[in-house]
C-alpha positions in Angstrom: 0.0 0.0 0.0 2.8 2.8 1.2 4.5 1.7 -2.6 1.3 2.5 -4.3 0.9 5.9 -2.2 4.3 6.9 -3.5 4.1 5.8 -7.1 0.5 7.9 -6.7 2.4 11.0 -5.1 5.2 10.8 -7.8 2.9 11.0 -10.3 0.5 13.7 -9.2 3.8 15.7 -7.5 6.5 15.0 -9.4 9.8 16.3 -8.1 11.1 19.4 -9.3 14.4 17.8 -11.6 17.7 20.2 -11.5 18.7 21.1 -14.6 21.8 19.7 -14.2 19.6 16.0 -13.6 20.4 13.2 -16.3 17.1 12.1 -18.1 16.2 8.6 -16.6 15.6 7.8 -20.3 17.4 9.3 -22.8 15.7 7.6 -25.8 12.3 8.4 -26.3 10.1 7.3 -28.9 7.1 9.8 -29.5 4.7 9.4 -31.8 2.5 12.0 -33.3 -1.1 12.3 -35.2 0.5 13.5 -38.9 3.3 16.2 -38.3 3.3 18.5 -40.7 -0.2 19.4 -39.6 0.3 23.4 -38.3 -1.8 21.7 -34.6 1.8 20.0 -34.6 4.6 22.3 -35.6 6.2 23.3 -31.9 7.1 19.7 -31.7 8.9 20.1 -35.2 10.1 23.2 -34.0 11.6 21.5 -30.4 13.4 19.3 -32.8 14.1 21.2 -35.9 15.7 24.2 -33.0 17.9 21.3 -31.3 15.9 21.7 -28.3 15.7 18.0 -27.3 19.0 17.4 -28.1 19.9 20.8 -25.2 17.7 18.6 -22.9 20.2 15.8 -23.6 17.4 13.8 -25.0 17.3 11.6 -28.1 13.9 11.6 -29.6 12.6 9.4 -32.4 9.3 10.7 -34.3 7.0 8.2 -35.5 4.7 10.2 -37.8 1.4 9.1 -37.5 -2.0 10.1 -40.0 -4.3 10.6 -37.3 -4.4 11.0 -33.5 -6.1 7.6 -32.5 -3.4 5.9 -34.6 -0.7 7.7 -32.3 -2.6 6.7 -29.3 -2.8 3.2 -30.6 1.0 3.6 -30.2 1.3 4.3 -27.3 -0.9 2.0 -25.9 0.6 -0.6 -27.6 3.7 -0.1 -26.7 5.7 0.9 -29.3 5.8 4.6 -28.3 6.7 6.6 -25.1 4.5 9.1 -25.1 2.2 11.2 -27.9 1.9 14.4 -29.2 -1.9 14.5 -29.6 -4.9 15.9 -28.7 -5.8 16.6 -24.8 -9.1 14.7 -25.3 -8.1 11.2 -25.4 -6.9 11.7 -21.7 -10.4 12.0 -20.8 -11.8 9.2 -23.2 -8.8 7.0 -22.2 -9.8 7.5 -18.6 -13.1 6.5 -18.9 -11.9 2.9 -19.5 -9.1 2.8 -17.0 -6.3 3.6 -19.1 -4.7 6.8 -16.8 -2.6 9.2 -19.0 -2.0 12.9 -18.7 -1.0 16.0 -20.4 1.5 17.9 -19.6 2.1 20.8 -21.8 -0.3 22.2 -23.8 0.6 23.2 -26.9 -3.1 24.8 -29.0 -5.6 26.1 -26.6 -7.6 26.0 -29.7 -8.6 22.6 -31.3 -8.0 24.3 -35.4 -10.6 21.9 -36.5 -12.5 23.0 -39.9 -15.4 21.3 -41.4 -15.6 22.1 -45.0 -18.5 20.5 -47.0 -17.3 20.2 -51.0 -18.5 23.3 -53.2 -20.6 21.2 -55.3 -22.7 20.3 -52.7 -22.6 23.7 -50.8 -26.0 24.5 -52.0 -27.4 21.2 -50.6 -25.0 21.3 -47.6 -25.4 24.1 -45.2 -26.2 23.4 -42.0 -24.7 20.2 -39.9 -28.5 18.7 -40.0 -27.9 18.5 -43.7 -25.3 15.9 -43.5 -27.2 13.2 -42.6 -26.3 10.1 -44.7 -23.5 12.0 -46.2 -20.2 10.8 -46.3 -17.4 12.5 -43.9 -13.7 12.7 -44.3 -11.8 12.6 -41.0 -8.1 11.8 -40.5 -8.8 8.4 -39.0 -11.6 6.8 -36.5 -11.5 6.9 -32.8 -9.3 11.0 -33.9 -9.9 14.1 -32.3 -11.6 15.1 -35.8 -14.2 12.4 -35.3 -14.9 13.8 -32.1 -15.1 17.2 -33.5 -17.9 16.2 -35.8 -19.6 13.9 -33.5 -20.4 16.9 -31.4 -21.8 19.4 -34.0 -23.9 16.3 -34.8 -25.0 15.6 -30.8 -25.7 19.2 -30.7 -28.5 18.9 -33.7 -29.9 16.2 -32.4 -28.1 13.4 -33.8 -26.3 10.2 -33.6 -22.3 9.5 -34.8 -23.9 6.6 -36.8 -25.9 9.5 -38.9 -22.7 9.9 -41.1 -20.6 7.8 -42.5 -17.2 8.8 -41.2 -13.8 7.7 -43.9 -10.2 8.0 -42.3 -8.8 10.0 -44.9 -5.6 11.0 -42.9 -4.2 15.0 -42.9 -2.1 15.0 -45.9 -2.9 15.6 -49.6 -5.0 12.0 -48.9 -7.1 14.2 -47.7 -7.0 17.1 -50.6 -7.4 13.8 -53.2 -10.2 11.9 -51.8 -12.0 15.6 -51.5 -11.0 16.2 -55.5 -12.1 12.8 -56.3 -15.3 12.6 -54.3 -14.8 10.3 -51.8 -16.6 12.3 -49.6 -18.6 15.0 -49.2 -17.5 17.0 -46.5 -14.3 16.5 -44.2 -12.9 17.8 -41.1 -9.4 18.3 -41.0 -6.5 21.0 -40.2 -4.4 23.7 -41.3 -2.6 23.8 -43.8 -5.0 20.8 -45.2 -8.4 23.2 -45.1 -6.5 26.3 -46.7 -5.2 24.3 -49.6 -8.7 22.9 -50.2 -9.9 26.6 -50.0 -7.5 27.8 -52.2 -8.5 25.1 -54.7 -12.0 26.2 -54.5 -12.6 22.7 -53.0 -14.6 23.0 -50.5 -16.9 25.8 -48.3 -16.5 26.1 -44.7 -19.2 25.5 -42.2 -17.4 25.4 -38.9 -14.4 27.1 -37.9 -12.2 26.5 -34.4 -8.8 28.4 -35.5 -9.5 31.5 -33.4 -10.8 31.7 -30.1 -14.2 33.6 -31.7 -14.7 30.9 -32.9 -14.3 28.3 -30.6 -15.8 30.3 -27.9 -19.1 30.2 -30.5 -19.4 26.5 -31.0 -17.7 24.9 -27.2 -18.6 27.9 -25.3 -15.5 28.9 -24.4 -11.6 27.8 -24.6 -11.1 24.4 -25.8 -7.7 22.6 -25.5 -6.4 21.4 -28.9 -2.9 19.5 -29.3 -0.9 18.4 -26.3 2.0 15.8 -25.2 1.0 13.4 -23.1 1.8 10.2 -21.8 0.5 7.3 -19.3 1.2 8.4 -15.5 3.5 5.4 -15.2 5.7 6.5 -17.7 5.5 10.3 -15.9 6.1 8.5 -12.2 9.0 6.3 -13.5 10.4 9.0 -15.4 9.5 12.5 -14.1 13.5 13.9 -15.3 12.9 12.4 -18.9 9.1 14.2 -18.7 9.8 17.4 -17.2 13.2 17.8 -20.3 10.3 16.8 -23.1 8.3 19.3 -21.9 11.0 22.1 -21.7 12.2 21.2 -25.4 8.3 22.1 -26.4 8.0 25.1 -24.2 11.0 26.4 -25.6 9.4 26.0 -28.9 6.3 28.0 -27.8 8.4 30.4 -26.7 10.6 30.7 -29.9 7.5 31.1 -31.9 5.6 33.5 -29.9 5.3 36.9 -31.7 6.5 35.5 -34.9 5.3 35.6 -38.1 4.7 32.8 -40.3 7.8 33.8 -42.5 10.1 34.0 -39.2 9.0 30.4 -38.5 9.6 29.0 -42.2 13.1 29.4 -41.7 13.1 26.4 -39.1 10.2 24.5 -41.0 11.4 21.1 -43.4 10.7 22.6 -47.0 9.4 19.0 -47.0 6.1 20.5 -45.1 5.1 22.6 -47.9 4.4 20.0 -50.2 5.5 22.3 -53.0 3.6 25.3 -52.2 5.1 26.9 -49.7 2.8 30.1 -49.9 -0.5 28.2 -49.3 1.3 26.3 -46.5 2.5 30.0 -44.8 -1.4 31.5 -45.5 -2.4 28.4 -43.3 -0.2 28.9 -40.8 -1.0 32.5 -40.5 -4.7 31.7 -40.3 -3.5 29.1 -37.1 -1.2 31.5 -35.5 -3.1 32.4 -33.1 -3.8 28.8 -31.7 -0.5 28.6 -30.2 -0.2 28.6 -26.1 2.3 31.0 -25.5 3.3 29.5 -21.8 2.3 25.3 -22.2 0.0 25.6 -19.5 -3.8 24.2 -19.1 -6.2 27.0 -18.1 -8.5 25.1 -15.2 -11.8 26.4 -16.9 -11.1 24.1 -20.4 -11.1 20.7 -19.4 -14.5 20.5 -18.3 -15.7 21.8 -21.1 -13.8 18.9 -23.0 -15.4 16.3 -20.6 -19.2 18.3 -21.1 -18.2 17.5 -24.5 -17.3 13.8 -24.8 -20.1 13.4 -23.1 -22.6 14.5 -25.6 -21.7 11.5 -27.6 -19.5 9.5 -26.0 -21.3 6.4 -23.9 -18.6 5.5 -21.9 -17.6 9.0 -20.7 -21.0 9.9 -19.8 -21.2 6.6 -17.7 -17.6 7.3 -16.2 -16.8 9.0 -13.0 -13.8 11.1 -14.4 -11.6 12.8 -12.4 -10.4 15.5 -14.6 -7.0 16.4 -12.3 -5.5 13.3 -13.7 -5.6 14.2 -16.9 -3.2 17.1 -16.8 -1.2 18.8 -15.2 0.8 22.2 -15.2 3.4 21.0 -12.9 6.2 20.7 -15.8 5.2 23.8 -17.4 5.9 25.8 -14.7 9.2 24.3 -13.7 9.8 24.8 -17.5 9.2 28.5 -17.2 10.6 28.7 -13.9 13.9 27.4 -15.7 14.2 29.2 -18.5 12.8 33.0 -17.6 12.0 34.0 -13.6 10.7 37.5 -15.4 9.0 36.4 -17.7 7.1 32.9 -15.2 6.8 35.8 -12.6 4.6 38.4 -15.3 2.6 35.2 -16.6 2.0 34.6 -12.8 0.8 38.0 -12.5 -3.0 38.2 -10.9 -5.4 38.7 -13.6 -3.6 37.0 -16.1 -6.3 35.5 -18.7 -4.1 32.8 -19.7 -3.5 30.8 -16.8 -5.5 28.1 -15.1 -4.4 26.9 -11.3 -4.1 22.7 -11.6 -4.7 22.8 -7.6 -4.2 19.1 -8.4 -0.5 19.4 -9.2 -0.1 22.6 -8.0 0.9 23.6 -4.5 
C-alpha cells in the first residue's frame, strides 16, 4: 500500500528535476497524429531548433495520420509518449487507461469542417449531413470527435454519417477532389489548400478563439504531449526535459510571423507550395499557447463535450485532475525565464488556469 501511495504522489507531484539531472531515459520514442499538420509544428520546432538534443534527449518521431493511430502507439507499446490531442486523456480514462498531459501546446482545437463546393447549396447546416459521407483523419481521432459533437448538438447520432479515415495530408485534398466524400474535417494547412482550390466551403471554424468560444462555449484545449502516469512516475527527469524542449518551442514562436517560422520549418512541409502552406499557418497562429499551461476552466468543457456523444464517458466517473497537469510547465518556465514565469503569474492574467491538483 505505502508503494502504491508513492508511485501515486510521484505522479500527481512529481519532483522538481535540476537542470543539471540526467534524463532517466534518454531515448524516447514519440509518436504523433500527422506532423506536418500546423496543430503540430512546436514539436517540429523543439526538434528542428535542437531543443531536445539541449535537454540531452534523443527523440525518435513516428509520424502518424491521425491522432487515434498515435494513441494506438502508445498503448501498444511501441511509443513513449504522444503528441496529440488533450481529449483522449479523458476518453482513455473513462476505461481505465490513466494518461495525462502535460504541456499544452493549442488552446484551440484548429478543427474545420468544409463541405465540397458542389454540394454547398445542398449542404449548409450540420443537419444537412445526414447520410452524407465525412472525411476525418482516421476513426476513434480528435476530428471524429469534432464532428460527433456538432452532430450531438443537432440532435443526432455518430452513426448518422458515414465517417472515412482519410488521414491530414494531400490524402485528404485527393479523396476531396475525387469525391470520396462529401465534407471532411481536417486541419491547417489541409483546409486552406482545399480553399485555395475552390474545393470546399467552410461550415465550422475552431482556428480563433471567436470561434471556438461560438461553438464549445468557451476555450477548448487542442494538441498536447502526453503520456501514461506510469511512464510520468518512472520518469519525471525524462518528462519534465520533453516538456522544456516544447516550451522552448512556444516560446521561440511566440510573436512571430509565419515567415520567421519558415526558416526552421522542413521545405518537406510545404508539399510544394510553400505560400498556401504559410497563409495556413498565419490563419492558425493564433492557436499557439504562449506559456504550455492548461487554463483550469477548459477541461471540463472537453469532458461536457465527450459526453454529448461518448457512452462510456458519460457513464464514467472522471476525475479530470489526472488528466493534466501544469506542474512541468511551470518548472519549465521557472527554468528558463523568472521574469517572464513571474509576469505570466501576474494576478489577472487571462491565460493561466491553477491545476490545484498538481499545483501547491
Amino acid at each position: 500500500m505505502l508503494a502504491l501511495l508513492a508511485l501515486l504522489s510521484a505522479c500527481t507531484h512529481p519532483s522538481n528535476p535540476s537542470s543539471t539531472s540526467r534524463p532517466e531515459k534518454e531515448k524516447v520514442v514519440l509518436a504523433v497524429g500527422g506532423r506536418t499538420g500546423i496543430a503540430y509544428l512546436p514539436l517540429t520546432l523543439a526538434e528542428q531548433k535542437g531543443f531536445f538534443k539541449e535537454e540531452g534527449l534523443n527523440v525518435e518521431i513516428q509520424d502518424m495520420q491521425g491522432g487515434a493511430k498515435a494513441l494506438q502507439a502508445l498503448m501498444g507499446g511501441s511509443a513513449d509518449v504522444v503528441v496529440g490531442y488533450y481529449d483522449h486523456t479523458i476518453q482513455m480514462q473513462a476505461i481505465n487507461k490513466e494518461l495525462t498531459a502535460v504541456a499544452l501546446m493549442c488552446r484551440y482545437p484548429g478543427f474545420v469542417l468544409g463541405v465540397r463546393s458542389d454540394l454547398a447549396d445542398q449542404i449548409k447546416h450540420i443537419r444537412d449531413l445526414k447520410g452524407m459521407k465525412v472525411g476525418i483523419t482516421a476513426p476513434g481521432s480528435s476530428t471524429q470527435f469534432f464532428i460527433n459533437y456538432l452532430l450531438a448538438r443537432e440532435g443526432l447520432k455518430p452513426t448518422d454519417v458515414s465517417a472515412i479515415g482519410i488521414g491530414a495530408s494531400n490524402a485528404a485534398v485527393a479523396a476531396m477532389e475525387q469525391k470520396q466524400v462529401d465534407a471532411l474535417v481536417n486541419l491547417d494547412p489541409m483546409i486552406t489548400v482545399l480553399e485555395s482550390r475552390g474545393l470546399i466551403k467552410i461550415i465550422a471554424d475552431t482556428r480563433t478563439e471567436k470561434d471556438t468560444r461560438e461553438i464549445y462555449g468557451g476555450e477548448y484545449p487542442g494538441s498536447v504531449l502526453y503520456a501514461s502516469r506510469d511512464f510520468i512516475a518512472r520518469y519525471p527527469i525524462t518528462t519534465q526535459r520533453l516538456v522544456n524542449a516544447i516550451i522552448k518551442a512556444l516560446r521561440w514562436m511566440h510573436g512571430k510571423s509565419a515567415e520567421e517560422l519558415a526558416t526552421a520549418i522542413p521545405p518537406a512541409f510545404f508539399a510544394g507550395n510553400k505560400e498556401l502552406y504559410l497563409k495556413g499557418l498565419t490563419n492558425s497562429l493564433g492557436t499557439f499557447s504562449p506559456n504550455g499551461r492548461f487554463p483550469d476552466s477548459a477541461p471540463p468543457r472537453v469532458l461536457e463535450v465527450l459526453a454529448r456523444f461518448d457512452e462510456n464517458v458519460s457513464r464514467a466517473k472522471i476525475d479530470l485532475s489526472k488528466t493534466y497537469t501544469n506542474h512541468f510547465a511551470e518548472n519549465a518556465l521557472s527554468q528558463t525565464s523568472v521574469a517572464n514565469s513571474t509576469r505570466l503569474r501576474r494576478p489577472g492574467s487571462v491565460d493561466l488556469g491553477h491545476n490545484t491538483a498538481h499545483d501547491e
